[in-house]
PDB file of N, CA, C and O in Angstrom:
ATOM      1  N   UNK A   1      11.897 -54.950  15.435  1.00  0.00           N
ATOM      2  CA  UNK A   1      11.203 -55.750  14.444  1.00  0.00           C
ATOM      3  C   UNK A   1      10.001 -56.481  15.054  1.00  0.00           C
ATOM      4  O   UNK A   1       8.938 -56.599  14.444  1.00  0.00           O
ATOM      5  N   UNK A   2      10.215 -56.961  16.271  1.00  0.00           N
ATOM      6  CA  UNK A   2       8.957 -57.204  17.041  1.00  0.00           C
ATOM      7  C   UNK A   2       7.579 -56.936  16.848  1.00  0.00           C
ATOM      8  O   UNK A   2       6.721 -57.806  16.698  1.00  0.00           O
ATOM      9  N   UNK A   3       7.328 -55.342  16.858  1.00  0.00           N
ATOM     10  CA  UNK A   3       5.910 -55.120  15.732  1.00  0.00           C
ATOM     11  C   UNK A   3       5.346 -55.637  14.432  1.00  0.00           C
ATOM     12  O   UNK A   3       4.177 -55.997  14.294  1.00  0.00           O
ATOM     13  N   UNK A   4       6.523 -55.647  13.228  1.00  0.00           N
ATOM     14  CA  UNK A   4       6.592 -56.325  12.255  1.00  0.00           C
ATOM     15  C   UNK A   4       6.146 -57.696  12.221  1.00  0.00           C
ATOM     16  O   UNK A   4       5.360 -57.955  11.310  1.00  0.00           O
ATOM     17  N   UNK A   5       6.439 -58.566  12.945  1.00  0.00           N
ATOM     18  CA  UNK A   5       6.753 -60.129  12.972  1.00  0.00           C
ATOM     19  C   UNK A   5       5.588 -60.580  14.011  1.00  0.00           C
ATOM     20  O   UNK A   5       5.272 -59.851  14.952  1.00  0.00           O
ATOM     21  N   UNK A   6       5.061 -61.661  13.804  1.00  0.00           N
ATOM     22  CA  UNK A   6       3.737 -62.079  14.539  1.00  0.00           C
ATOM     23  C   UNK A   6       4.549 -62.128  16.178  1.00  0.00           C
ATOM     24  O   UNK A   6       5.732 -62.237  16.500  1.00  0.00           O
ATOM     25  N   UNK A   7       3.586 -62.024  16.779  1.00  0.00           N
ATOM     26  CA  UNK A   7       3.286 -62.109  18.269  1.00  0.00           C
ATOM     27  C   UNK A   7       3.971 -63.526  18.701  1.00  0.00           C
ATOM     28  O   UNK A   7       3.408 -64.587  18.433  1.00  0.00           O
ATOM     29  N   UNK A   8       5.386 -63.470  19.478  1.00  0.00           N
ATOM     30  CA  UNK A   8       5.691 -64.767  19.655  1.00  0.00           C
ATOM     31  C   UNK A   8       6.772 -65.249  18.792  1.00  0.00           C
ATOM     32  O   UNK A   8       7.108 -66.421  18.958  1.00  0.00           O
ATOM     33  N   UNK A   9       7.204 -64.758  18.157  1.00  0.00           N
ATOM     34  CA  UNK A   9       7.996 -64.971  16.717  1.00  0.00           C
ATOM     35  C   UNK A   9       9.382 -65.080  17.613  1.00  0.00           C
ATOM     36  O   UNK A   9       9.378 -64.309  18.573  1.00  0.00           O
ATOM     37  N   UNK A  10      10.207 -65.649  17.515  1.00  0.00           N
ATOM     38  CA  UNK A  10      11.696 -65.741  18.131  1.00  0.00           C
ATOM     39  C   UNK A  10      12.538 -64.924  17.028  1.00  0.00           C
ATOM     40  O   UNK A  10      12.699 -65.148  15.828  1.00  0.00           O
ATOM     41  N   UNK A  11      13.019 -63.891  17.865  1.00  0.00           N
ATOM     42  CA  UNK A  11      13.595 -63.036  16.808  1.00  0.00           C
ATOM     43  C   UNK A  11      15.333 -63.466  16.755  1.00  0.00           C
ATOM     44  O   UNK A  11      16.128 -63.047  15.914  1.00  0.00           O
ATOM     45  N   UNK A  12      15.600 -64.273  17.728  1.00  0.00           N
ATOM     46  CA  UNK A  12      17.078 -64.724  17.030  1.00  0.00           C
ATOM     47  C   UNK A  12      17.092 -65.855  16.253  1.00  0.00           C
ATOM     48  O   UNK A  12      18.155 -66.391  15.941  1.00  0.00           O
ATOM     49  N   UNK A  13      15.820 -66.353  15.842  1.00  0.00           N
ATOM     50  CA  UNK A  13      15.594 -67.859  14.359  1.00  0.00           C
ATOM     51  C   UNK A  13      15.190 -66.355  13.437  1.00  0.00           C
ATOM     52  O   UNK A  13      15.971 -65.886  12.609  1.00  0.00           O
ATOM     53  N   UNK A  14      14.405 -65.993  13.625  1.00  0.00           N
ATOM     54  CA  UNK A  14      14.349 -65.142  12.780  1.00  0.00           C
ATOM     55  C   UNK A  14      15.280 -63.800  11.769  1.00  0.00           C
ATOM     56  O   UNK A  14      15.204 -63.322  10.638  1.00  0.00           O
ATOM     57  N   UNK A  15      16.087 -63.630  12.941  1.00  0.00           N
ATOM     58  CA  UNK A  15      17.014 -62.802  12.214  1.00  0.00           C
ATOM     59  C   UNK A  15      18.226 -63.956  11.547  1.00  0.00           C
ATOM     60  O   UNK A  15      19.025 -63.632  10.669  1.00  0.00           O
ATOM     61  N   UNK A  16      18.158 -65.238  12.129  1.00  0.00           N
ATOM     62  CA  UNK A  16      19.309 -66.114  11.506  1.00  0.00           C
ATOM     63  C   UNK A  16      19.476 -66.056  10.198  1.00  0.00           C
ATOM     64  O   UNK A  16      18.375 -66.205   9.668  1.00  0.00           O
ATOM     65  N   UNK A  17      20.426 -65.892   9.315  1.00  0.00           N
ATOM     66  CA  UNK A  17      20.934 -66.117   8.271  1.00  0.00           C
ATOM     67  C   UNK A  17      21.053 -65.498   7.264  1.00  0.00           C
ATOM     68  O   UNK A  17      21.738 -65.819   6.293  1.00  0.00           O
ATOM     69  N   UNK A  18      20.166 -64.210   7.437  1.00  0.00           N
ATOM     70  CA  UNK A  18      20.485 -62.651   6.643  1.00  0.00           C
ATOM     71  C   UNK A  18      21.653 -62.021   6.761  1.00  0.00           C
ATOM     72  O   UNK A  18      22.317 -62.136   7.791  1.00  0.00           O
ATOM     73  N   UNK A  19      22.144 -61.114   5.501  1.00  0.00           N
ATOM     74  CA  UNK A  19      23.882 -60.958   6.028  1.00  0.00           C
ATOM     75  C   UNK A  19      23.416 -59.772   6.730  1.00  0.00           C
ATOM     76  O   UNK A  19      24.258 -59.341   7.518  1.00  0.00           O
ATOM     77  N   UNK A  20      22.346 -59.126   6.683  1.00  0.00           N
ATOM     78  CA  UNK A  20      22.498 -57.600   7.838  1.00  0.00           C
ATOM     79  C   UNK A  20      20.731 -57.266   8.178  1.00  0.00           C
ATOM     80  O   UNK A  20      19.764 -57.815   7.650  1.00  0.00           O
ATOM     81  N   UNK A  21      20.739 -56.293   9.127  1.00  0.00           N
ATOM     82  CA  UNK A  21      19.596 -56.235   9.946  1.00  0.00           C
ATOM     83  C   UNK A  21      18.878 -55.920   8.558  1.00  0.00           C
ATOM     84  O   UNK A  21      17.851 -56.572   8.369  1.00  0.00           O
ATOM     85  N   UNK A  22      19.316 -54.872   7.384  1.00  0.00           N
ATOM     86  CA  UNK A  22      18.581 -54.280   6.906  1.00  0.00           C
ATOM     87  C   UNK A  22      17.744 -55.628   5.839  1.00  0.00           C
ATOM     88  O   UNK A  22      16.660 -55.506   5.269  1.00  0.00           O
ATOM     89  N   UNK A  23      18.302 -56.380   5.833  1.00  0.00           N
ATOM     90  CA  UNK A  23      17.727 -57.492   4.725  1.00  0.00           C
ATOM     91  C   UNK A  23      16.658 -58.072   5.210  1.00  0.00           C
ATOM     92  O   UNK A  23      15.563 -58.096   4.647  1.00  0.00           O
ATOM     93  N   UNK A  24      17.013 -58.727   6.628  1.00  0.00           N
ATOM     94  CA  UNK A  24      16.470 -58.954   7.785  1.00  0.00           C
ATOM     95  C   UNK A  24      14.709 -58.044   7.879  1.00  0.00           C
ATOM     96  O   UNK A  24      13.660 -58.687   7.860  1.00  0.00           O
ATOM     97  N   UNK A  25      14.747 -56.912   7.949  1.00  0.00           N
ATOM     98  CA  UNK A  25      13.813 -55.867   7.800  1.00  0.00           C
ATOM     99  C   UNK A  25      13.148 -55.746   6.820  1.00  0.00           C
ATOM    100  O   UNK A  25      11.949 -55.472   6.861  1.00  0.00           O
ATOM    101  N   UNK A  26      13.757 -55.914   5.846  1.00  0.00           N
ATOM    102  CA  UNK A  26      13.263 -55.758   4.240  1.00  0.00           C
ATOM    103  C   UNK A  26      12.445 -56.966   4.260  1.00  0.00           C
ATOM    104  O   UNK A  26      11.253 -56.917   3.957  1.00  0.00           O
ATOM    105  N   UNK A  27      13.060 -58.109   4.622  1.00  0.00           N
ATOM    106  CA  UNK A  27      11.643 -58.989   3.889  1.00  0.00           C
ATOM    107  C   UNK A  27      10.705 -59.356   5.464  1.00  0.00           C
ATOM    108  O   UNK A  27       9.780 -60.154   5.318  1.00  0.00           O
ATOM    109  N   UNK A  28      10.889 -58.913   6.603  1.00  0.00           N
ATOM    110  CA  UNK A  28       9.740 -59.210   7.360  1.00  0.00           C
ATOM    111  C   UNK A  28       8.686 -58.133   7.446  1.00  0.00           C
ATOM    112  O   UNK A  28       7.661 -58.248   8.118  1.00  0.00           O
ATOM    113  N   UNK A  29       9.191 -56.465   6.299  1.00  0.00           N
ATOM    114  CA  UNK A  29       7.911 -55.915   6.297  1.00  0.00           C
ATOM    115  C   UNK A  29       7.620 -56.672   4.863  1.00  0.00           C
ATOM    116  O   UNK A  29       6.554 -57.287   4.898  1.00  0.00           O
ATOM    117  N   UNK A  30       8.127 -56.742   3.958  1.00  0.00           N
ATOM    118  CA  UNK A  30       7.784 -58.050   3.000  1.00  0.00           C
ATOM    119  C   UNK A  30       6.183 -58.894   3.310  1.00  0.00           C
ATOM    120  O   UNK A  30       5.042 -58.768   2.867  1.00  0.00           O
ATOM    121  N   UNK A  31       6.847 -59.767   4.296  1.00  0.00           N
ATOM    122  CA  UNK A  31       5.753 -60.446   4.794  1.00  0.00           C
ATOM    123  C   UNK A  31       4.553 -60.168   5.309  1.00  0.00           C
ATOM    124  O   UNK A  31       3.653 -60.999   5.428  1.00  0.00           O
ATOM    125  N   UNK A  32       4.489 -59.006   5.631  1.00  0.00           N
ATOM    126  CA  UNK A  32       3.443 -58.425   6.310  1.00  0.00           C
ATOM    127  C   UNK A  32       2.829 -57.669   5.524  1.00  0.00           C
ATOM    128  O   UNK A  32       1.621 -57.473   5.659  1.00  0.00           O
ATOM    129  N   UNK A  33       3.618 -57.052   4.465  1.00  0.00           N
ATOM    130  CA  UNK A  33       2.834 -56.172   3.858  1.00  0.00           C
ATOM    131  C   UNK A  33       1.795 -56.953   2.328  1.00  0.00           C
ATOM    132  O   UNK A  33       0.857 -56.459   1.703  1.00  0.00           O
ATOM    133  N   UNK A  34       2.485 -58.297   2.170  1.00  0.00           N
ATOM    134  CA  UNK A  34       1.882 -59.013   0.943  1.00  0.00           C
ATOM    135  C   UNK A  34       1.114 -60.391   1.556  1.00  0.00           C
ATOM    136  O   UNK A  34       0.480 -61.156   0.829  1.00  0.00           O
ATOM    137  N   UNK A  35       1.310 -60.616   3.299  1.00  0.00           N
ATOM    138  CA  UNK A  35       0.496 -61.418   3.740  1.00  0.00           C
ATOM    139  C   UNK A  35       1.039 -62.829   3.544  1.00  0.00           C
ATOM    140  O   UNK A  35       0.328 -63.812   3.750  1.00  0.00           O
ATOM    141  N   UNK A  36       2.574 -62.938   3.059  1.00  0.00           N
ATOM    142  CA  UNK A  36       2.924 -64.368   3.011  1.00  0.00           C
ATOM    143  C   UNK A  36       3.650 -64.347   4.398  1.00  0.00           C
ATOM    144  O   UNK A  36       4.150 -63.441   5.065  1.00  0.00           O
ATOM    145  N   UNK A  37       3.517 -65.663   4.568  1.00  0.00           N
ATOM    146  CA  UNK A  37       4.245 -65.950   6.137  1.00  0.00           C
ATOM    147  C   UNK A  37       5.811 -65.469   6.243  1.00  0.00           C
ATOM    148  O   UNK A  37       6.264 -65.049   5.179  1.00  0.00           O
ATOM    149  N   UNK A  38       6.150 -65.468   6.668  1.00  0.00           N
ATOM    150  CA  UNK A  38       7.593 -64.524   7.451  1.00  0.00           C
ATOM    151  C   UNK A  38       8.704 -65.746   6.653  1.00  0.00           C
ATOM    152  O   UNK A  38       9.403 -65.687   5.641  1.00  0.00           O
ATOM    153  N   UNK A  39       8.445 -66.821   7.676  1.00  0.00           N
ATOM    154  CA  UNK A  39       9.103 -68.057   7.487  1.00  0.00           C
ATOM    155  C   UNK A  39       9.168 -68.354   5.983  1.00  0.00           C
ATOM    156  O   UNK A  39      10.249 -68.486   5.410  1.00  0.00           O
ATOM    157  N   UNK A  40       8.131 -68.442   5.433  1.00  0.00           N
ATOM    158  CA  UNK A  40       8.071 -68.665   3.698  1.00  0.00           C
ATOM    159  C   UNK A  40       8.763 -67.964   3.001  1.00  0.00           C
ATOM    160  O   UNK A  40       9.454 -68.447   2.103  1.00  0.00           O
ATOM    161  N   UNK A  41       8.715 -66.440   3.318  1.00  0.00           N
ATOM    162  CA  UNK A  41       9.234 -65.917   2.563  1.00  0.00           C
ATOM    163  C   UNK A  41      11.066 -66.136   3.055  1.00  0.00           C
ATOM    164  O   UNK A  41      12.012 -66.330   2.292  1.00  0.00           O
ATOM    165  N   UNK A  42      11.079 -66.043   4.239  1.00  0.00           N
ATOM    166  CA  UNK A  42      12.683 -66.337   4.246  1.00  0.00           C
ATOM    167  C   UNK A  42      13.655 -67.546   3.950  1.00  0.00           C
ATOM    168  O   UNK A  42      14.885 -67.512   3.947  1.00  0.00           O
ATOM    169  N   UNK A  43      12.661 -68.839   3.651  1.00  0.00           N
ATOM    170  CA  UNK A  43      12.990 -69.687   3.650  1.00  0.00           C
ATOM    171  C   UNK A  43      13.356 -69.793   1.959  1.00  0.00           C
ATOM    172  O   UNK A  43      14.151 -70.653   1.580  1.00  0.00           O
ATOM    173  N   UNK A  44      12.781 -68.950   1.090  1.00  0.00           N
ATOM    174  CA  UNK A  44      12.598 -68.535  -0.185  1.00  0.00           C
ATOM    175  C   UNK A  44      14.179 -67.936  -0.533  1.00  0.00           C
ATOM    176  O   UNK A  44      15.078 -68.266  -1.306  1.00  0.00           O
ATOM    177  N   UNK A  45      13.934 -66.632   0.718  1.00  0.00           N
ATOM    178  CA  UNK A  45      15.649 -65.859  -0.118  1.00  0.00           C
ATOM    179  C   UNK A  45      16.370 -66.153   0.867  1.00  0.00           C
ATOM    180  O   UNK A  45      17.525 -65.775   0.669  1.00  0.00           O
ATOM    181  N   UNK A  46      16.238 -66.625   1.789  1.00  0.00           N
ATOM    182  CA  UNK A  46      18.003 -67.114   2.411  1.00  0.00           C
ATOM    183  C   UNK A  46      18.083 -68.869   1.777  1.00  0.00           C
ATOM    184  O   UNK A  46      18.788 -68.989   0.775  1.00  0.00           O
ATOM    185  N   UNK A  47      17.555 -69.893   2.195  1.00  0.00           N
ATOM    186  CA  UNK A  47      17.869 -71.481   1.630  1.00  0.00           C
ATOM    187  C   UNK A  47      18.064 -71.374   0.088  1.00  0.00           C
ATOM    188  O   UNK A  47      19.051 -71.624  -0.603  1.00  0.00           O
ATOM    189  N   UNK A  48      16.559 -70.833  -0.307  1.00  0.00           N
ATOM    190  CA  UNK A  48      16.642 -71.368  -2.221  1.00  0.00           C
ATOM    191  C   UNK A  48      17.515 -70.045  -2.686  1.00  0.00           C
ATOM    192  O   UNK A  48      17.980 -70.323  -3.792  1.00  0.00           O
ATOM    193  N   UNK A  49      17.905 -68.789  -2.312  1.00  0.00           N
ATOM    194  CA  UNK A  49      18.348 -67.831  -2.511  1.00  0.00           C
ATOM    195  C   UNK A  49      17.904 -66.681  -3.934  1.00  0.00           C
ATOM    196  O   UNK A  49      18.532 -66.084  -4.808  1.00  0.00           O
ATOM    197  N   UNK A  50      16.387 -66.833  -3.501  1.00  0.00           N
ATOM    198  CA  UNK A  50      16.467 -66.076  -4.598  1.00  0.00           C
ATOM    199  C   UNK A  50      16.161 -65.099  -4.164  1.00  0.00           C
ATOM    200  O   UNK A  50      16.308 -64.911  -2.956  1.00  0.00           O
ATOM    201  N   UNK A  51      15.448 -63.800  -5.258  1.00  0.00           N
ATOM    202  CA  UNK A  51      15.709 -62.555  -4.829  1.00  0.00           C
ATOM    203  C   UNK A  51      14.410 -62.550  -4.086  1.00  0.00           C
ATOM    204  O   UNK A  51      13.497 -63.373  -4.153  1.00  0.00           O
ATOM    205  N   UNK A  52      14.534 -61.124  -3.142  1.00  0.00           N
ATOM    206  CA  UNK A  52      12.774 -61.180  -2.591  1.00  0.00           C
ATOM    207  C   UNK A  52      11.636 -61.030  -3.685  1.00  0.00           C
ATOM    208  O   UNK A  52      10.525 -61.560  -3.659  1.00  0.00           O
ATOM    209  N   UNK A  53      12.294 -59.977  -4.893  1.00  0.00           N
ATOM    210  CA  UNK A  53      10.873 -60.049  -6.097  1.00  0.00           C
ATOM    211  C   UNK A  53      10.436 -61.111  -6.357  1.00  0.00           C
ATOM    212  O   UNK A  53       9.213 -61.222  -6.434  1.00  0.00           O
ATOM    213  N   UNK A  54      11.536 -62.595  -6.647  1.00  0.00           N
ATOM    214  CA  UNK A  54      11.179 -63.386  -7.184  1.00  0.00           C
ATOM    215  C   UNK A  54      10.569 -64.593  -6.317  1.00  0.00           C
ATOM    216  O   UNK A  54      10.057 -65.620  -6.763  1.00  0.00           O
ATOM    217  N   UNK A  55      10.704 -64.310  -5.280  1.00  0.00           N
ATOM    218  CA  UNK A  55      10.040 -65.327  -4.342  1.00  0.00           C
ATOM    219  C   UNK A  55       8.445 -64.672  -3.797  1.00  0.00           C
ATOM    220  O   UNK A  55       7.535 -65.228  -3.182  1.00  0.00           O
ATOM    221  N   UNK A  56       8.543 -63.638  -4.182  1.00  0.00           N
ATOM    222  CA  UNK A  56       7.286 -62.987  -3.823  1.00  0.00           C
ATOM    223  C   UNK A  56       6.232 -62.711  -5.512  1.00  0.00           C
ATOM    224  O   UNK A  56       5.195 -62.168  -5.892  1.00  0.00           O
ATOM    225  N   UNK A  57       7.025 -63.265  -5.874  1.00  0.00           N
ATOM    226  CA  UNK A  57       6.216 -63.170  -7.747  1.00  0.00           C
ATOM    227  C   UNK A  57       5.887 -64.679  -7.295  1.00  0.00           C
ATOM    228  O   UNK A  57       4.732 -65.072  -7.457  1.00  0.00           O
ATOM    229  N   UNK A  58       6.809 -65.512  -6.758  1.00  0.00           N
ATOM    230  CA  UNK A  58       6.140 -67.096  -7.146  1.00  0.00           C
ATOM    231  C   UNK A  58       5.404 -67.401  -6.260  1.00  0.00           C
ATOM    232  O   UNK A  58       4.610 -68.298  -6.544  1.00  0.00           O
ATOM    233  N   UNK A  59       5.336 -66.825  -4.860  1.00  0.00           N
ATOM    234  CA  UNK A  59       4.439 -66.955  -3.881  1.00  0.00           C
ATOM    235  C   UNK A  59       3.253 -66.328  -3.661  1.00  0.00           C
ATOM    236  O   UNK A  59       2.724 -66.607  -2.585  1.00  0.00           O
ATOM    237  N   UNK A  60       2.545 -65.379  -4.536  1.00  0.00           N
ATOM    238  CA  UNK A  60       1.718 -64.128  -5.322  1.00  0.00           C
ATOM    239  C   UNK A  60       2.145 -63.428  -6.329  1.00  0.00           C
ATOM    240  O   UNK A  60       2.649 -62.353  -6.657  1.00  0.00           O
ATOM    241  N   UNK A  61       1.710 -64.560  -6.749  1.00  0.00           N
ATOM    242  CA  UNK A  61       2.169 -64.183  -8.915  1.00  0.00           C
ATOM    243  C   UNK A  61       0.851 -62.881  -8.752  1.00  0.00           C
ATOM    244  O   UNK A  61       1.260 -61.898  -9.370  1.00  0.00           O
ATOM    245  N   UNK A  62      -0.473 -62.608  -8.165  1.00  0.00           N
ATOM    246  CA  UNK A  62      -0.872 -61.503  -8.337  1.00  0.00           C
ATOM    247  C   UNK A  62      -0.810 -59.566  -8.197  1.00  0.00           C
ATOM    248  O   UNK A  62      -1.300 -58.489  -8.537  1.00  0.00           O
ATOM    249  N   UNK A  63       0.349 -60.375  -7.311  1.00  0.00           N
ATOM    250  CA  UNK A  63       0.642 -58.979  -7.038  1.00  0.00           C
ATOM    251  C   UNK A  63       2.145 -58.330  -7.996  1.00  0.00           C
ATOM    252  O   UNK A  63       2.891 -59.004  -8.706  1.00  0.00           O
ATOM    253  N   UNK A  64       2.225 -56.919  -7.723  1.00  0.00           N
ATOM    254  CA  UNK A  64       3.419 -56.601  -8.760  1.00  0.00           C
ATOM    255  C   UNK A  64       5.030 -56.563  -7.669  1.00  0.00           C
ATOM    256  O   UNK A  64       5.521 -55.554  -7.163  1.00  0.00           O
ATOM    257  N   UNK A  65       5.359 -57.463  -7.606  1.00  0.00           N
ATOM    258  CA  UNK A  65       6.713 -58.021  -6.984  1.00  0.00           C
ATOM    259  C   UNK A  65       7.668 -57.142  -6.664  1.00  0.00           C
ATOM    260  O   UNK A  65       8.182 -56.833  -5.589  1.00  0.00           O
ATOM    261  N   UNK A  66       7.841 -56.748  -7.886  1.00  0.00           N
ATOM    262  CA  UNK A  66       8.951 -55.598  -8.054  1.00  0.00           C
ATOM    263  C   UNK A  66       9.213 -54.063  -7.097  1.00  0.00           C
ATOM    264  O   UNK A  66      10.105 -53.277  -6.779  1.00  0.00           O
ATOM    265  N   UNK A  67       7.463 -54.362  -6.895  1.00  0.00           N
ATOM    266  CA  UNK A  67       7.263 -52.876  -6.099  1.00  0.00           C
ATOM    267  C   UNK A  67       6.920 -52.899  -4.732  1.00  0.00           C
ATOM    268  O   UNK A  67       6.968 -52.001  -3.891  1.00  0.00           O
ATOM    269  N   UNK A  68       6.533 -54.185  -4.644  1.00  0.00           N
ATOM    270  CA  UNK A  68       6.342 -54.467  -2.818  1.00  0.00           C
ATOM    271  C   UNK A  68       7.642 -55.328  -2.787  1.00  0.00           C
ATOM    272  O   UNK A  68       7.524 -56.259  -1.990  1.00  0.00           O
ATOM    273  N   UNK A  69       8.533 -55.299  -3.255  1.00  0.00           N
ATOM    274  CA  UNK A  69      10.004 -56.032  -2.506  1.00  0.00           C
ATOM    275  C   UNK A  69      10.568 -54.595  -2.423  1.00  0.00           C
ATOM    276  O   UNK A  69      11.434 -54.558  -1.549  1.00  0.00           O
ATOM    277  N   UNK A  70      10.333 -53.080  -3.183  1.00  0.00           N
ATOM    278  CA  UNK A  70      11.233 -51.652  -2.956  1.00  0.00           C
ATOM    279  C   UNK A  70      10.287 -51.387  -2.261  1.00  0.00           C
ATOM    280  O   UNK A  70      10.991 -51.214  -1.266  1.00  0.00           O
ATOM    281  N   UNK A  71       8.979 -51.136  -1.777  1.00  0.00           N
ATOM    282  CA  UNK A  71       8.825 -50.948  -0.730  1.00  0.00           C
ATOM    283  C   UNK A  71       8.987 -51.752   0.491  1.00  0.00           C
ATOM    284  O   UNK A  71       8.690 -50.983   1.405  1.00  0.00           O
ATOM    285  N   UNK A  72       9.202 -52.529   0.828  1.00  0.00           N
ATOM    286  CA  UNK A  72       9.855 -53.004   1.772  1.00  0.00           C
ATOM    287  C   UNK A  72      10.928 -52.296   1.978  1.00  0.00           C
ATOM    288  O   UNK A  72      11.025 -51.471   2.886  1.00  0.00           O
ATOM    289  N   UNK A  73      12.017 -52.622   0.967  1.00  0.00           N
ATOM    290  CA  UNK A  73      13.208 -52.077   1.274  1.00  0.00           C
ATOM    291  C   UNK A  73      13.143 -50.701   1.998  1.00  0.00           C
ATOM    292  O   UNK A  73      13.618 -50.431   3.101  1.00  0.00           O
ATOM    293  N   UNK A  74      12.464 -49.896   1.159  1.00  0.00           N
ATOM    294  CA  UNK A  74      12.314 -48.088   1.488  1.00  0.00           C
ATOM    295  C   UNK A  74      11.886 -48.434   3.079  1.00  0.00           C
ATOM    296  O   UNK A  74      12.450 -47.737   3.922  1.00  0.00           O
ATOM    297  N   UNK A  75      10.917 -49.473   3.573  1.00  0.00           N
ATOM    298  CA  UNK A  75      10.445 -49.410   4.526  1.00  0.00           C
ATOM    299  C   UNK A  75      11.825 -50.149   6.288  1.00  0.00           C
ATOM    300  O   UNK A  75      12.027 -49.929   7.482  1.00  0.00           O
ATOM    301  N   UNK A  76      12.239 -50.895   5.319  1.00  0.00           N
ATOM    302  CA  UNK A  76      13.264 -51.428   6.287  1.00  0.00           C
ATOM    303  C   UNK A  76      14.421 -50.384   6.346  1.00  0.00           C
ATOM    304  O   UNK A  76      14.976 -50.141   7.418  1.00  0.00           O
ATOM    305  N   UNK A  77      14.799 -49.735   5.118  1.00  0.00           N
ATOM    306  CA  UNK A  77      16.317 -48.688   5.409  1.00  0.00           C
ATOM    307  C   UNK A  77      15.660 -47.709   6.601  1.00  0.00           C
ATOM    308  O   UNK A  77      16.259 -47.495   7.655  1.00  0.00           O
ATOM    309  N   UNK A  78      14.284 -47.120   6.271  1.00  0.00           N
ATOM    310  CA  UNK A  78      14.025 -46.420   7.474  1.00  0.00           C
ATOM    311  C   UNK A  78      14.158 -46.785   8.799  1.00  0.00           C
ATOM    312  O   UNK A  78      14.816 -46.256   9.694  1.00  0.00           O
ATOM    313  N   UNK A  79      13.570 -47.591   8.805  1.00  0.00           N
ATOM    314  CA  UNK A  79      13.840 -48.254  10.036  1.00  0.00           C
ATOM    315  C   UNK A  79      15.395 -48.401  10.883  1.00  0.00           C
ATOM    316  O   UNK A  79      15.847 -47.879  11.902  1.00  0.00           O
ATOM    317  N   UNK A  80      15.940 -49.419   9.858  1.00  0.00           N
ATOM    318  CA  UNK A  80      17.223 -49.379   9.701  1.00  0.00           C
ATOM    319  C   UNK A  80      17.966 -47.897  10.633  1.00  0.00           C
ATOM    320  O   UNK A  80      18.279 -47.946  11.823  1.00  0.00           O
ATOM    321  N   UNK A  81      18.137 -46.524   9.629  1.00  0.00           N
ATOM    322  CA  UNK A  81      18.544 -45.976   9.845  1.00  0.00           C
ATOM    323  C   UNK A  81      18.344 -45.364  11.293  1.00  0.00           C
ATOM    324  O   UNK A  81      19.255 -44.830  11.926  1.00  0.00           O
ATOM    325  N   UNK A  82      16.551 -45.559  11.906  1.00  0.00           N
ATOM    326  CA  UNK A  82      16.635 -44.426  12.593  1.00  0.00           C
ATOM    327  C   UNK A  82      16.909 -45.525  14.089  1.00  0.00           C
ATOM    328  O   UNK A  82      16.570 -45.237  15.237  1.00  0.00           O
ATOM    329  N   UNK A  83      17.322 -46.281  13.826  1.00  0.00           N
ATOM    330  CA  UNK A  83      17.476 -46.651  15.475  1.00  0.00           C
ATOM    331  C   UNK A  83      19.112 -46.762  14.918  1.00  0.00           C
ATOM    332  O   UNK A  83      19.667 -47.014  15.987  1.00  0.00           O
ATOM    333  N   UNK A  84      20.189 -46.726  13.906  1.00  0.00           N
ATOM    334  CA  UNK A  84      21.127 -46.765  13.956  1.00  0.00           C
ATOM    335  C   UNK A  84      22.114 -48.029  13.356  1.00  0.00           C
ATOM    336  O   UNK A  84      23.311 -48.309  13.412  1.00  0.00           O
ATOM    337  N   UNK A  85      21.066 -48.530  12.839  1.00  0.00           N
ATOM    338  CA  UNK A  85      22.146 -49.676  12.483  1.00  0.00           C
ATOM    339  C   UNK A  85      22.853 -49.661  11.087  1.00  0.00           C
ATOM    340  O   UNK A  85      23.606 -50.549  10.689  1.00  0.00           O
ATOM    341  N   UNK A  86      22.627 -48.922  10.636  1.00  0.00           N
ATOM    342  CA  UNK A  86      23.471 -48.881   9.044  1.00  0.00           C
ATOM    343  C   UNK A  86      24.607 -47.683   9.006  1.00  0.00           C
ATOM    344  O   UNK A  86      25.285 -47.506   7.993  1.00  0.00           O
TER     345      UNK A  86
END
C-alpha cells in the first residue's frame, strides 16, 4: 500500500481500524484516486461509519460517488488478491 499512500504515511495508523486489508485498500486508492486526504476519508468510514460512497459524495458532492468508491474496490480486491491476502 506504500505506493498508494503519501510518502511517509505510517502504515500501522493507517491500516488501524479497518476490519480487513481489503477495506483498508479500497479507500486508500479512494483517496488517491478522488484527491481527498487518506486520513479524511478514513476518519469518515471507520469513526462516523459511513459508507465510502457517502463520505466521498459529502466530501466531493462533484464527483459520482458511487463509481469511484467500485472502483476503488475493483482496484483494492486486485491488489488484495495478487499478493494473497483474501
Amino acid at each position: 500500500m506504500k505506493p498508494v499512500l503519501n510518502a511517509g504515511t505510517n502504515l500501522k495508523w493507517a491500516a488501524e481500524g479497518f476490519r480487513d486489508a481489503e477495506q483498508f485498500a479500497t479507500v486508500a486508492y479512494a483517496a488517491r484516486n478522488t484527491g481527498i486526504p487518506f486520513a479524511v476519508l478514513k476518519h469518515h468510514v471507520i469513526t462516523d461509519s459511513k459508507s465510502l460512497a457517502d463520505a466521498i459524495h459529502e466530501l466531493r458532492p462533484q464527483l459520482d460517488a458511487r463509481t469511484e468508491a467500485k472502483r476503488a474496490a475493483t482496484m483494492a480486491r486486485s491488489d488484495v488478491a495478487a499478493i494473497g491476502l483474501h
